[in-house]
Structures are given as C-alpha cells and as structure tokens.
N, C-alpha and C positions, 0 to 999 in steps of 0.2 A: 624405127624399132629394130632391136638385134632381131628377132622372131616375131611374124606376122602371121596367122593362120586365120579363113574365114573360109570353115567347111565341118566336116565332120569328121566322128570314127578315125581319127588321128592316131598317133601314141608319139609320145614322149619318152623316153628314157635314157637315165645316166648323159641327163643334158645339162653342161654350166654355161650361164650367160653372165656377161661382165661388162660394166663401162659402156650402157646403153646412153646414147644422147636423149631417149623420151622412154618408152615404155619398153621392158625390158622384152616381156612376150604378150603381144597382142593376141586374143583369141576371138571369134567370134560366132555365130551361127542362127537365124531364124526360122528356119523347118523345123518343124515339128509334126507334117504329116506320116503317115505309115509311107510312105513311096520312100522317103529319107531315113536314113540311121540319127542314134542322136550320141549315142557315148562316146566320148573321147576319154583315152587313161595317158595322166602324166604319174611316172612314176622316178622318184632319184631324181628330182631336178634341184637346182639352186643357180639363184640368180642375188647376183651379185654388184651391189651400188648402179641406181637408174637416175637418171634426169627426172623422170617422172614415175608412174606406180610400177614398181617391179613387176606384177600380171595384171593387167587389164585383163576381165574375162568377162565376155556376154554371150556365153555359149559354146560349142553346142548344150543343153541340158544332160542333168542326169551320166555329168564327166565323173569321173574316179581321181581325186588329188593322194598320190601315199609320200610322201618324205619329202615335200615340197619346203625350201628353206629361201629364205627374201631378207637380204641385208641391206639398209642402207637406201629405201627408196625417197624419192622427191630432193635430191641433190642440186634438181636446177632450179625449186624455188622452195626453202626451206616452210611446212607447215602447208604443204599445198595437194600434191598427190599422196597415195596410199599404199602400203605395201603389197596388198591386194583390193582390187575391184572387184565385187562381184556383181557386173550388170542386171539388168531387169529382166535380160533372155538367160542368163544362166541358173541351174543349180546343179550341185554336185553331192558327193561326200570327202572330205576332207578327215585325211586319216595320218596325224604323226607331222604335220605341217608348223612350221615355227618363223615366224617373222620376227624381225631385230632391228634396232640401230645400236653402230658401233658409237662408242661412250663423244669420241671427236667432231663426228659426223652430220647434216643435217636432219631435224627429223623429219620425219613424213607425218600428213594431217593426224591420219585412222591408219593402225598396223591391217584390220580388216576393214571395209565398207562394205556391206551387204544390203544391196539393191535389190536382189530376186531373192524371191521364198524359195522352201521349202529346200534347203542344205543341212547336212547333217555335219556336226564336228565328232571328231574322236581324239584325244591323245594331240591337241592341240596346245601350242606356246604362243602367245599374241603379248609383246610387249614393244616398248621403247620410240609407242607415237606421242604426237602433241597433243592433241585433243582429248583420243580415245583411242584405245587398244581396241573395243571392238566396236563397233559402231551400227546398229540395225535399226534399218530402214522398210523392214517388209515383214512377209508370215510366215507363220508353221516352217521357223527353225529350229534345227533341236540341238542344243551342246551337252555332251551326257558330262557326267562326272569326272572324268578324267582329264577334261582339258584346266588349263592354269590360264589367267588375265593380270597380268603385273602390272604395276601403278603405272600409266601416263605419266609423263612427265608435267603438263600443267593441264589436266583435262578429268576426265575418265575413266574409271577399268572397263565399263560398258555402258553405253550409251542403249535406248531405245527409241527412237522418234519417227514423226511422219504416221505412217499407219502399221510400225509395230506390234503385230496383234498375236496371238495363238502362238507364242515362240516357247519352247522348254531351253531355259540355262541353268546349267546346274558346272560345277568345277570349283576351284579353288580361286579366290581372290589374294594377291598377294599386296602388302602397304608399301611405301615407297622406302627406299633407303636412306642410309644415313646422309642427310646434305640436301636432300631432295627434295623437292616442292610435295607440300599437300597435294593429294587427291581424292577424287569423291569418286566412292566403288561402283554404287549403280546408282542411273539418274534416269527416270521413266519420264520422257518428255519434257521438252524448254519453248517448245512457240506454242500460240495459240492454235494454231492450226494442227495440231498434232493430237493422234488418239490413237493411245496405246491402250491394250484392253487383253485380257484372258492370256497373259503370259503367267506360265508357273516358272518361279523363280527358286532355287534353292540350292547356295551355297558356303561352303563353308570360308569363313574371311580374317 
C-alpha cells in the first residue's frame, strides 16, 4: 500500500497518492473505548489509479472525509476492488468526495461499498463502477440531497443488500449516456438472505 495507517486522531492533508500496487490508503482502527481518541480528518486528498481499492478504510470511527477524489481503482483485477471501502469498524462523514474511472481504464466493482453504519454523505459524485455506484450493506446511513449517483456502467446507481435497514437516500439519479449499457437506478435486495427494511428513499431521477 502507498499509505498504511492503524491508529487514530491522524490528519491527512493536501496528500496525492499515485500508482499504488494494492490499496492506495489503507486505514484502520478498533478502540472505541474513552482511554482512546476516535477522529481522524482527511482533508484535499486524491488518490490516484490502485491495483486494488483506492481507500480501504475500517476506522478509526466518526473520521471527517472533505474533498476526497479516487480515480481509477481495481487496475489489477478489473470488477474486483472498490474505489472506497467502508469497513465494518468505520464510520465517518463524507463531505464533497467524488469517485471516477477514467473512460480507457479498468472499472472497479462499487465506486463506494459501505460496510459499517451510520456515515453521513454531503455533496457527493459516486460514478463509473461495474456493478454499483453505491453499494449498502448496513444501517442508519444518511445521503442528503445534494449528493448525485450516475449510471454504472452494467450494474446499479444504488444497490441495498444484506441487512440494509434504517438508511435515508435522497440526491439526484442520473441515466446512463449515449452508447451506454442500461442501468437499473435502485434495487432493494437480490439473495434470499437479505432484509432490507425501513429505509426512506427519495429521489429525484
């Protein structure tokens, strides 16, 4: 990984990472008692073409993301990692953050995968994954209106699965362009094992 971190109360800034062989910033962190801090703030980063998901993140909780930008992730196996990971130890808020692939490039599975509850989006761009643009896996997320989901390229604009429950999405759906493979905008669950339940949805498409 260009950037490994497993601790807390960090900071980032006006950092570019480039031409990582596996994960571009690795983050991590499990305390959660009072003896331990939990925030970590990235702010002005961009990270730029990974082998695998441009940030891996499983913590610390309750981090600050502002102008966070991920081009180009899962280069070493196309449709596999994600432009962001959000583990099952993190949550954050996510403010102005935009994830892409370039038009030539491989895609990555999910632009976001959201593992851990309880993140907030703001003024978010999530486009140019395989499957799904965003992809939720857990609870009590909330995307206000501001943020945009552009068509997948053979997938998704949002996905809910597993135990998807209590999440608010609300922003702009956009259809896919000229040339482009159909996409289905929101799809609330695909296995049997999956129970999504008490999300309010409401967007404009």
């Amino acid at each position: 990984h260009c950037v490994a971190m497993f601790g807390d109360e960090f900071y980032f800034q006006n950092l570019s990472v480039t031409q990582a062989l596996n994960h571009g910033i690795k983050t991590e962190w499990y305390r959660g008692d009072s003896t331990f801090g939990m925030e970590s703030h990235y702010i002005n980063v961009r990270i730029d073409t990974c082998g695998w998901d441009c940030w891996n993140n499983n913590g610390p909780h309750d981090s600050v993301f502002f102008n966070v930008i991920c081009i180009d992730a899962s280069q070493a196996a196309e449709n596999t990692y994600n432009g962001i990971t959000v583990g099952p130890l993190a949550t954050g808020r996510f403010i102005g953050c935009h994830v892409w692939t370039r038009a030539a490039s491989k895609r990555c599975a999910w632009a976001i995968k959201i593992l851990g509850g309880s993140n907030e989006f703001v003024g978010c761009h999530f486009e140019g994954a395989w499957f799904g643009n965003v992809g939720i896996f857990s609870n009590n997320n909330v995307f206000d209106d501001s943020n945009r989901y552009y068509a997948a390229w053979n997938g998704f604009n949002i996905y809910l699965g597993e135990t998807a429950s209590l999440n608010v999405i609300k922003g702009y759906l956009e259809v896919p362009g000229e040339g482009r493979p159909a996409c289905k905008g929101i799809v609330l669950g695909g296995e049997p094992t999956d129970y999504v339940s008490g999300n309010i949805i409401d967007v404009a498409a």
